[in-house]
C-alpha positions as semicolon CSV with decimal commas, in nm:
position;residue;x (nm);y (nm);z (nm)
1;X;0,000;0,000;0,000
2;X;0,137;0,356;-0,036
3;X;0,299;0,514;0,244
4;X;0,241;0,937;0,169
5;X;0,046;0,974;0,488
6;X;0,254;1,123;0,803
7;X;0,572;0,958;0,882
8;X;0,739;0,947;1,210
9;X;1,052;1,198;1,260
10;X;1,356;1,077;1,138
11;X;1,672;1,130;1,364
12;X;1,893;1,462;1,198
13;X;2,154;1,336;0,937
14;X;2,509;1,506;0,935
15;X;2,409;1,698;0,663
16;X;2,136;1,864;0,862
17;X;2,376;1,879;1,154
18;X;2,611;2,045;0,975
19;X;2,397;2,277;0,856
20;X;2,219;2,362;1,166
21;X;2,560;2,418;1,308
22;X;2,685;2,628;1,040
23;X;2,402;2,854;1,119
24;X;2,505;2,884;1,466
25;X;2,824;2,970;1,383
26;X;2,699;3,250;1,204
27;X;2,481;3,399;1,458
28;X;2,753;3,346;1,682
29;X;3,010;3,536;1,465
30;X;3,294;3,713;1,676
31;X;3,632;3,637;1,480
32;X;3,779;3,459;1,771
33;X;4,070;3,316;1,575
34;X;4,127;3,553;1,310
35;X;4,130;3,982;1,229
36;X;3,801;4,183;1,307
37;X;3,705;4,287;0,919
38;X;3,753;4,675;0,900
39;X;3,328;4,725;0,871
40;X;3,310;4,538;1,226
41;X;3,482;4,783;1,432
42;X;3,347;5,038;1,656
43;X;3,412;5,376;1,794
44;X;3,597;5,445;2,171
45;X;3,255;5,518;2,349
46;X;3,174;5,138;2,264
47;X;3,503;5,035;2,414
48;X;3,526;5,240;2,702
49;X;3,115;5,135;2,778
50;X;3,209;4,787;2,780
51;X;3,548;4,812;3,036
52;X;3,368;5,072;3,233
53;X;3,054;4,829;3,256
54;X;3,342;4,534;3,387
55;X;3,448;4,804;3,601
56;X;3,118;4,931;3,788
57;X;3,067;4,640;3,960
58;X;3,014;4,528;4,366
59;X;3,398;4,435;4,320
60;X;3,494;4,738;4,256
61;X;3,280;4,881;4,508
62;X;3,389;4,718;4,773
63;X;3,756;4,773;4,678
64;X;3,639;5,097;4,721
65;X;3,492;5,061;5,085
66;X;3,773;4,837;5,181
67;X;4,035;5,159;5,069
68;X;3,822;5,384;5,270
69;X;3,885;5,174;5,563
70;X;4,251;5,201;5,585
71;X;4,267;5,555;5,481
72;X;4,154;5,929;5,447
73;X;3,875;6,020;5,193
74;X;4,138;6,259;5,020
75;X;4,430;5,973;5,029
76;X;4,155;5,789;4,886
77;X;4,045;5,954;4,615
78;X;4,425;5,982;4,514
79;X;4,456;5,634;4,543
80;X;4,179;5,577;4,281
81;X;4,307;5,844;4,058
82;X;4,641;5,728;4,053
83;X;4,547;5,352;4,003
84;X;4,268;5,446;3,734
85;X;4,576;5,620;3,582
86;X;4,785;5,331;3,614
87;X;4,490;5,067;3,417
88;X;4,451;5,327;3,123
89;X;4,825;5,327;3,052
90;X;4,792;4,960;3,051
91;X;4,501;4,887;2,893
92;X;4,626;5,130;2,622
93;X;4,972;4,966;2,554
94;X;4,840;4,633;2,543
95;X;4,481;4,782;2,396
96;X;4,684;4,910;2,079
97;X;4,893;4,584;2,021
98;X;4,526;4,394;1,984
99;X;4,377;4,712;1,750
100;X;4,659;4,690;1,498
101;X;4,652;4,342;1,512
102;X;4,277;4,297;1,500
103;X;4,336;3,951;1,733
104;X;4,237;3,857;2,113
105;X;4,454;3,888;2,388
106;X;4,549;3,545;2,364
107;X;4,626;3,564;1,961
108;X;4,868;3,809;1,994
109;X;5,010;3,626;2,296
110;X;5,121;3,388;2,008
111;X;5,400;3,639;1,887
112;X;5,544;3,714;2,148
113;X;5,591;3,335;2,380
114;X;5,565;3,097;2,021
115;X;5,315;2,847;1,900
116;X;5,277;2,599;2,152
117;X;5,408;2,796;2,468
118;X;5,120;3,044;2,397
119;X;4,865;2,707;2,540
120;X;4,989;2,783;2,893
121;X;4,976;3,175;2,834
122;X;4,618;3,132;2,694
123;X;4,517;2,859;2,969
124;X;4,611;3,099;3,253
125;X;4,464;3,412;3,091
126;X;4,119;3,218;3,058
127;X;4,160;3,098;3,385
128;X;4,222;3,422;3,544
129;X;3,906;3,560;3,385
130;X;3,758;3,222;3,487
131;X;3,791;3,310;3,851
132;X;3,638;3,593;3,870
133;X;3,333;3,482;3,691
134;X;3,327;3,216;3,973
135;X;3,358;3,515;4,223
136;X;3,106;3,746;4,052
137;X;2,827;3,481;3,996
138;X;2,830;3,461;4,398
139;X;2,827;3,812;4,468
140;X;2,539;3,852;4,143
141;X;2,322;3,580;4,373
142;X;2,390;3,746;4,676
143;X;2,234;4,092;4,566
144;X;1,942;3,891;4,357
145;X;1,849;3,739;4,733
146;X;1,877;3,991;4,929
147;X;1,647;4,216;4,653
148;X;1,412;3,913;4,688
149;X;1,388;3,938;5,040
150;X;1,331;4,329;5,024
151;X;1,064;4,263;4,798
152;X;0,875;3,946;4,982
153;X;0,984;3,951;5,276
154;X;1,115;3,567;5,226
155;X;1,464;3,463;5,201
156;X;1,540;3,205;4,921
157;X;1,804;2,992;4,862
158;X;2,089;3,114;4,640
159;X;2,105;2,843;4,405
160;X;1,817;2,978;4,146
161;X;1,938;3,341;4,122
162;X;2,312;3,168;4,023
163;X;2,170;2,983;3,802
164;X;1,914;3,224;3,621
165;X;2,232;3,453;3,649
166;X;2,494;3,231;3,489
167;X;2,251;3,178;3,178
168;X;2,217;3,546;3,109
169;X;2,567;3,597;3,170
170;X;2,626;3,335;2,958
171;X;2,362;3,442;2,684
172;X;2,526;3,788;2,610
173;X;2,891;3,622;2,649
174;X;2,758;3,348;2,359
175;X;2,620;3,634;2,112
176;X;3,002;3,838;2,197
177;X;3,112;4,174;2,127
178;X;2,764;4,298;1,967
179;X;2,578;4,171;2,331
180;X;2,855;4,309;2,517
181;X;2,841;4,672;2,366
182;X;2,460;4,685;2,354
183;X;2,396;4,562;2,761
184;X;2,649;4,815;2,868
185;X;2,542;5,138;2,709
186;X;2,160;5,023;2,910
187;X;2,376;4,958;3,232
188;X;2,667;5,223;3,248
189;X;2,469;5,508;3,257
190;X;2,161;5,368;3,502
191;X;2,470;5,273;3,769
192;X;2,660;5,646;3,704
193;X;2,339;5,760;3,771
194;X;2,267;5,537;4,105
195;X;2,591;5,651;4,246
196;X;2,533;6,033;4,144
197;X;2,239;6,007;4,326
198;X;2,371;5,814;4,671
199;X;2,636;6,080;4,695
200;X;2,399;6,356;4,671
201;X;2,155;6,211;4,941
202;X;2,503;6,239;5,156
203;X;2,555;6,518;5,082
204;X;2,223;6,647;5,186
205;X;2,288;6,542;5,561
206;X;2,639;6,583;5,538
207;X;2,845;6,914;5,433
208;X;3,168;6,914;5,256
209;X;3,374;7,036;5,517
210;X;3,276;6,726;5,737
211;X;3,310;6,461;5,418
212;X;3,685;6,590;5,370
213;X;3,748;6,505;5,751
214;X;3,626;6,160;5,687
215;X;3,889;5,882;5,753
216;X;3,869;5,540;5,782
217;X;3,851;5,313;6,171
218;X;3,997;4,986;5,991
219;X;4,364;4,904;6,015
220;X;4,556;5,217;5,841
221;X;4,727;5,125;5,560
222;X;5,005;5,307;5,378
223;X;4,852;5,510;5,008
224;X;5,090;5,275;4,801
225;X;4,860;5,013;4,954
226;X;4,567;5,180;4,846
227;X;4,682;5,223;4,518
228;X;4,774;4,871;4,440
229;X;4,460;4,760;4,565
230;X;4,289;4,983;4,324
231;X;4,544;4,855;4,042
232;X;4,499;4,503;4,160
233;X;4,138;4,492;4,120
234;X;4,120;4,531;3,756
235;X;4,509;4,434;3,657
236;X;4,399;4,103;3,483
237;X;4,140;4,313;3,252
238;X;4,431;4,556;3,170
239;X;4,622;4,271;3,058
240;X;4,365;4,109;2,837
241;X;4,247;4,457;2,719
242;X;4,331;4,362;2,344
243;X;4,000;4,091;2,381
244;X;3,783;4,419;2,353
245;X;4,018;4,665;2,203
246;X;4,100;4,406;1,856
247;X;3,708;4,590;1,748
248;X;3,876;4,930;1,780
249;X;3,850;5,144;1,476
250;X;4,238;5,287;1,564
251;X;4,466;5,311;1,822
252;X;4,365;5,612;1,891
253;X;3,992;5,489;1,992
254;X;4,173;5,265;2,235
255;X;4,304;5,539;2,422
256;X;4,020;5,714;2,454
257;X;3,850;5,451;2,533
258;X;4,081;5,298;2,792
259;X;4,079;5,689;2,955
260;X;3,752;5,699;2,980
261;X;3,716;5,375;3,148
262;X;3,955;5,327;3,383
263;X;4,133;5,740;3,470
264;X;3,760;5,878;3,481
265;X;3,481;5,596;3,547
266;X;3,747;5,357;3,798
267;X;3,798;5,676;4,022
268;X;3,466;5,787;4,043
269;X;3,317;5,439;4,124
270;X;3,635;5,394;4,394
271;X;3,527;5,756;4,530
272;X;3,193;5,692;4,542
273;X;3,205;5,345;4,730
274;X;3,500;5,499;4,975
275;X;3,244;5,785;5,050
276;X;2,951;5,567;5,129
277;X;3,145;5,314;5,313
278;X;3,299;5,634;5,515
279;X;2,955;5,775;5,587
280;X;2,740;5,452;5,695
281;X;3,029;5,287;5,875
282;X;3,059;4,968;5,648
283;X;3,200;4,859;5,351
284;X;2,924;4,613;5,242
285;X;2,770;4,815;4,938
286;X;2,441;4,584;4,925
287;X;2,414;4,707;5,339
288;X;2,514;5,066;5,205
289;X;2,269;5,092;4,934
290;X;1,962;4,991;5,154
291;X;2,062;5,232;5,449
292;X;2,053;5,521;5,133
293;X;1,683;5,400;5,118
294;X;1,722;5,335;4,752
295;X;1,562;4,951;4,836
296;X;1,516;4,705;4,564
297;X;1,588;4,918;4,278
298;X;1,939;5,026;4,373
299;X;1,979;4,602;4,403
300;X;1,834;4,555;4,075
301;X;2,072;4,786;3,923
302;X;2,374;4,612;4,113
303;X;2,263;4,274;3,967
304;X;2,290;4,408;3,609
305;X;2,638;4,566;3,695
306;X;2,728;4,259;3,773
307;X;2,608;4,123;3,464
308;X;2,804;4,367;3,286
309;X;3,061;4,278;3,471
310;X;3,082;3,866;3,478
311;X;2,965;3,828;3,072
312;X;3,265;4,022;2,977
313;X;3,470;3,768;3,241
314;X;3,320;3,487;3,074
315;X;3,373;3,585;2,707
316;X;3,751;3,671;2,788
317;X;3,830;3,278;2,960
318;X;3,581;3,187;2,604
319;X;3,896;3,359;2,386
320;X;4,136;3,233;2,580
321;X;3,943;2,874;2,542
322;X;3,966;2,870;2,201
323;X;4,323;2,863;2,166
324;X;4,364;2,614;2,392
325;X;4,099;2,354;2,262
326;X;4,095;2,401;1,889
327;X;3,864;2,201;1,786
328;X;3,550;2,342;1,943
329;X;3,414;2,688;1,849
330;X;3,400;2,996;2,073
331;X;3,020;2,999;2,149
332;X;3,046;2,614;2,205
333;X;3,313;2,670;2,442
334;X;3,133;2,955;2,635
335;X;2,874;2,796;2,688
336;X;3,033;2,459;2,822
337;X;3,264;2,683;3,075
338;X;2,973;2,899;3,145
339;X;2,756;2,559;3,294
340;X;3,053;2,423;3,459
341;X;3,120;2,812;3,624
342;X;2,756;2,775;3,753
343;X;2,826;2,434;3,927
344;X;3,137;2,543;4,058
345;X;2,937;2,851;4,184
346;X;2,640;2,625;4,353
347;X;2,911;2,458;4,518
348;X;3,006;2,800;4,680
349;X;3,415;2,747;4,528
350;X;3,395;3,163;4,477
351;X;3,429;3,160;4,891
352;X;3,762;3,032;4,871
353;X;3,861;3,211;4,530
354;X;4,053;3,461;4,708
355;X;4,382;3,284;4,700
356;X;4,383;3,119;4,409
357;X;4,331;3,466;4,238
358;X;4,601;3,636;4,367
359;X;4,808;3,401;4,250
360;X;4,671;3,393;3,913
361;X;4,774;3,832;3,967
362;X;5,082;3,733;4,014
363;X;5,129;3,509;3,705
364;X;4,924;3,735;3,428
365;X;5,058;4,108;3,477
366;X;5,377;4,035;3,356
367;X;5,257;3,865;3,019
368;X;5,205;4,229;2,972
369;X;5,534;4,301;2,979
370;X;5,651;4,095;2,750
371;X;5,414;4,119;2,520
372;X;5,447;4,509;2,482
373;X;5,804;4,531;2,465
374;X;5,831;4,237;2,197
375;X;5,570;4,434;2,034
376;X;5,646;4,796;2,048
377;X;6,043;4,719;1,995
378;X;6,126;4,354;1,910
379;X;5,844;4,245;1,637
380;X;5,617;4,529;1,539
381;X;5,572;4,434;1,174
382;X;5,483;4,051;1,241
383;X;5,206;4,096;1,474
384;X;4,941;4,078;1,224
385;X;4,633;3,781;1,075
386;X;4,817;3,476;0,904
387;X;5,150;3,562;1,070
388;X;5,064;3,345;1,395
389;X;5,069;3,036;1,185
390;X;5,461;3,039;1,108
391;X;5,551;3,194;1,430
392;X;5,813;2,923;1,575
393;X;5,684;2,702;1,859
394;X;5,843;2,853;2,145
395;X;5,997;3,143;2,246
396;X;6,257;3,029;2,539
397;X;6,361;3,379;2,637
398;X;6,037;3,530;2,676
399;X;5,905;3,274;2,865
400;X;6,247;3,353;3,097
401;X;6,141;3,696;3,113
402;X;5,802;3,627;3,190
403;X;5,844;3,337;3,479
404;X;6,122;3,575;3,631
405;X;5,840;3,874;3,637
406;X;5,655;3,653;3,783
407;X;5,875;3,529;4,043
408;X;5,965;3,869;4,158
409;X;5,572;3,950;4,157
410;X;5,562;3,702;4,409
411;X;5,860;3,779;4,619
412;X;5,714;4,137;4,648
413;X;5,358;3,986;4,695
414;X;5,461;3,799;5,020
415;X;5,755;3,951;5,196
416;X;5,844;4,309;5,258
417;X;6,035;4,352;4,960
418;X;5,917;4,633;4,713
419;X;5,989;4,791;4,417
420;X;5,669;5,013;4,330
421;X;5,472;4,926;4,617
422;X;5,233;4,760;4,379
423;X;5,339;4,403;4,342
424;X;5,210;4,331;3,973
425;X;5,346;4,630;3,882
426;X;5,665;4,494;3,968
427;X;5,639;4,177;3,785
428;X;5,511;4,352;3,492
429;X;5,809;4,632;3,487
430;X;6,064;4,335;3,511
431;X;5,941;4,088;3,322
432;X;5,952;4,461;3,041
433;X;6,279;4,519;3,118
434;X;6,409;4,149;3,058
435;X;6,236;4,120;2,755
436;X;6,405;4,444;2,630
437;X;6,766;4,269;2,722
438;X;6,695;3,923;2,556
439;X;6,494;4,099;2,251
440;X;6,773;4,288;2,103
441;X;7,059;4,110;2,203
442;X;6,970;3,721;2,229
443;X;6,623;3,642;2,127
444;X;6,796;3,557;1,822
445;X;6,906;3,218;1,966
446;X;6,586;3,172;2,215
447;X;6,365;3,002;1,974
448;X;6,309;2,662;1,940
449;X;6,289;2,585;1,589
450;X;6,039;2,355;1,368
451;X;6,009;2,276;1,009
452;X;5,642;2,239;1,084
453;X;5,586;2,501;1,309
454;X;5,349;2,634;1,055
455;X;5,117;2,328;1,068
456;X;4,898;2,188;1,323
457;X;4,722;2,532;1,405
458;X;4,370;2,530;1,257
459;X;4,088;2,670;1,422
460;X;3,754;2,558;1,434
461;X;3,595;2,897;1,344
């Protein structure tokens, strides 16, 4: 008999796999492993949006209140200037090195350590972004419960606010730089706007005579202190600046971008969270904000900073990912990290994070260093798409110079040694300086040569 009527579903055949995936990949379009096209990149607003959107966050905040503690309001306020200062010139060296380039963070890393020494680069840059999404998907839960129990009056566990959390987070970090740039220009503004507003309702029972006397009751600390706190809490994003800054139109939109970010929006959120943690006597913003009366709106607002702030954490550890694991694509591998982030999260592994990222600060700042200096005097010219593929497989010397930053990072971390006063400053400068020494005079003889040192380095996307 014939057999037209309705048939029963067949299973999808690789050709409709392939296809369905293909459209994904389009969708999901973010150049991960090669140059931004010209027509895809965007102005310095966009780029300084999206790192000042990282940077309004509780983290930040709290750095802020935790400052405030140790110090005066005014040695405080210098202390974020100076640090903000400190990220932009950063941000900019490393931010230009990805524009020119048109390639992540851990792309260009490529040039500068070699073709298979850039795995362990990439694996601890994505790993120190990583963390902190680990860190800042508790913190995001914390201020979603305690908004839920302004609200009803009930307290809820913290498990479905991580979780609904981790999937938007992990939605806009999928999508990439086009998600990024739009949730930021909604949230930047609304939390400039929050914190204009708290500091004006303390300054209505407060007058500015009395604010410039404020000083801290914690443990005083010296302003070097302060200031490396300030440059410690956004070091690792200064680092991996050329992630965002490889959609800059020119070098020149980097800058600007990286100035307005960090020199004006870092200071301003590190005033404003010294001055409220000065006035109500604690340095627990969430506390802060609901003492200001501004309730469960100020919380809402803090739960999209974070978003702002943990998507772009996410994305980063995706591009670092994807030179790691090769075969998969970027949105496949954001998402997988992004689930396993959540369970790490539900098993409350951001509580004992703290370590564990300060000694991922004391391994990433001085990639910096070398990477600038073999850009800027060693290797200018090769740092561009297509070049990464016949750069030889390791670069012995600049792994020297890095490990050695690293070492001394750590030696001025933990003991009372100090050259700056700001310990990944101090790996960064001499991990620089090394790589200055072995790039003119013996780099030369550092590499590790391979016929095939060309092959083996296909991307998925």
């Amino acid at each position: 008999m014939p057999t037209h009527g309705p048939q029963t579903p067949r299973c999808a055949g690789p050709r409709e796999v392939t296809m369905d995936s293909s459209k994904a990949d389009k969708l999901f379009q973010d150049y991960s492993t090669e140059e931004v096209p010209p027509e895809k990149t965007r102005s310095w607003l966009s780029m300084g949006l999206i790192w000042s959107g990282v940077g309004i966050s509780l983290g930040l905040l709290l750095t802020g209140g935790t400052v405030a503690e140790g110090l005066s309001i005014q040695q405080a306020l210098v202390a974020g200037i100076i640090g903000g200062i400190i990220l932009a010139i950063i941000s900019s060296l490393t931010g230009i090195v990805g524009a020119r380039a048109h390639l992540s963070t851990a792309m260009v890393s490529r040039f500068a350590f070699g073709n298979q020494a850039v795995l362990l680069i990439a694996m601890l840059q994505a790993l120190g972004s990583y963390g902190w999404f680990a860190v800042q998907l508790g913190l995001f839960s914390r201020a979603a419960s305690t908004a839920w129990e302004s609200t009803t009056g009930m307290q809820w566990a913290d498990a479905p606010f991580i979780i609904a959390g981790g999937l938007l987070m992990i939605a806009t970090s999928i999508v990439g730089y086009r998600a990024l740039d739009k949730l930021s220009k909604i949230a930047v503004p609304l939390m400039l706007a929050l914190m204009a507003a708290s500091v004006w309702r303390i300054l209505e029972d407060t007058s500015m005579s009395e604010i410039a006397e404020l000083r801290g009751d914690g443990a005083a600390i010296t302003l070097g202190t302060g200031i490396s706190l300030v440059v410690s809490s956004f070091v690792v994003g200064a680092v991996i600046a050329p992630d965002v800054a490889r959609y800059a139109k020119s070098p020149k939109h980097v800058v600007g971008g990286a100035v307005f970010a960090f020199a004006v929006v870092t200071p301003t959120v590190m005033a404003v969270g010294s001055l409220m943690a000065l006035q109500t006597g604690t340095s627990d913003i969430v506390n802060i904000l609901l003492r200001l009366g501004w309730g469960v709106l100020a919380l809402l607002l803090l739960m999209l900073a974070q978003w702002t702030s943990n998507d772009n954490n996410l994305y980063s550890a995706a591009l670092g990912f994807v030179v790691v694991f090769r075969s998969w694509k970027k949105w496949q591998l954001t998402g997988i990290a992004g689930v396993i982030g959540i369970i790490l999260a539900l098993a409350g592994i951001y509580d004992s994070f703290t370590t564990f990222l300060t000694v991922l600060g004391i391994f990433i700042p001085p990639m910096a260093g070398v990477i600038v200096v073999d850009y800027y005097i060693t290797r200018k010219t090769e740092y561009q798409g297509g070049f990464e593929k016949t750069v030889v497989p390791v670069r012995i010397l600049s792994l020297a110079a890095w490990a050695t930053g690293s070492g001394v990072s750590a030696l001025t971390s933990y003991t009372d040694v100090s050259l700056t006063s700001m310990s990944a400053v101090d790996g960064l400068l001499v991990a620089g300086i090394l790589q200055v020494i072995f790039g003119r005079y013996l780099d030369t003889r550092s590499a590790v040569s391979d016929d095939r040192s060309a092959e083996g380095y296909e991307y998925a996307d």
